[in-house]
Each structure stands twice: as structure tokens, then as C-alpha cells.
C-alpha positions, 0 to 999 in steps of 0.5 A, a space after each residue: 526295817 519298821 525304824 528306818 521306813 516313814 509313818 506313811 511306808 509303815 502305814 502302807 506296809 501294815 495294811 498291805 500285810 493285813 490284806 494278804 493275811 485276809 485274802 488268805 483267810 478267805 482262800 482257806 475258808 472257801 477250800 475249806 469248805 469246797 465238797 470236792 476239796 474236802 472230799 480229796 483231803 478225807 481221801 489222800 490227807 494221809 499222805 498229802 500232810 506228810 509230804 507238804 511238811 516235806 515239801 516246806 522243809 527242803 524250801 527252807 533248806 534250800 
């Protein structure tokens, strides 16, 4: 794809890709660090992992 798209297509796609990634970053460091967050994580985590491994494994099923 990145060959047959422009310098300025590319340019664009990159910081597109960057910015997401930062928003990202961003939305995990804040949950992380939400008391009411962390504090639902120490008490389901045990069966919360377990069942979003499962959830994104049947979407790349699907």
C-alpha cells in the first residue's frame, strides 16, 4: 500500500497512525491510574483477563 500512495498520502497516514497510538497511550494511562479503575481490575482481574483473551480470539475468528 505504503508504494503505490504519494509522499503526502504516506506523510498523512503516518501521523494519523502516531496520533491514534498517542490517544491510546494516553486513555491507558489515565484508566490506569483511575482509583475506581484499578480498584474493579484487583477485584474481577482474575476472570476479566481471561475472558477479553477470549472475546479478541472469537473476533479473529470471526
Amino acid at each position: 500500500m505504503f508504494r503505490t500512495i504519494g509522499a503526502d498520502a504516506f506523510a498523512v497516514t503516518v501521523a494519523v497512525f502516531a496520533a491514534g497510538v498517542a490517544l491510546w497511550c494516553l486513555a491507558g494511562s489515565w484508566l490506569g491510574s483511575h482509583r475506581k479503575i484499578i480498584e474493579f481490575v484487583e477485584r474481577y482481574g482474575r476472570w476479566l483477563v481471561p475472558a477479553v483473551f477470549i472475546l479478541i480470539g472469537l473476533a479473529i475468528l470471526i
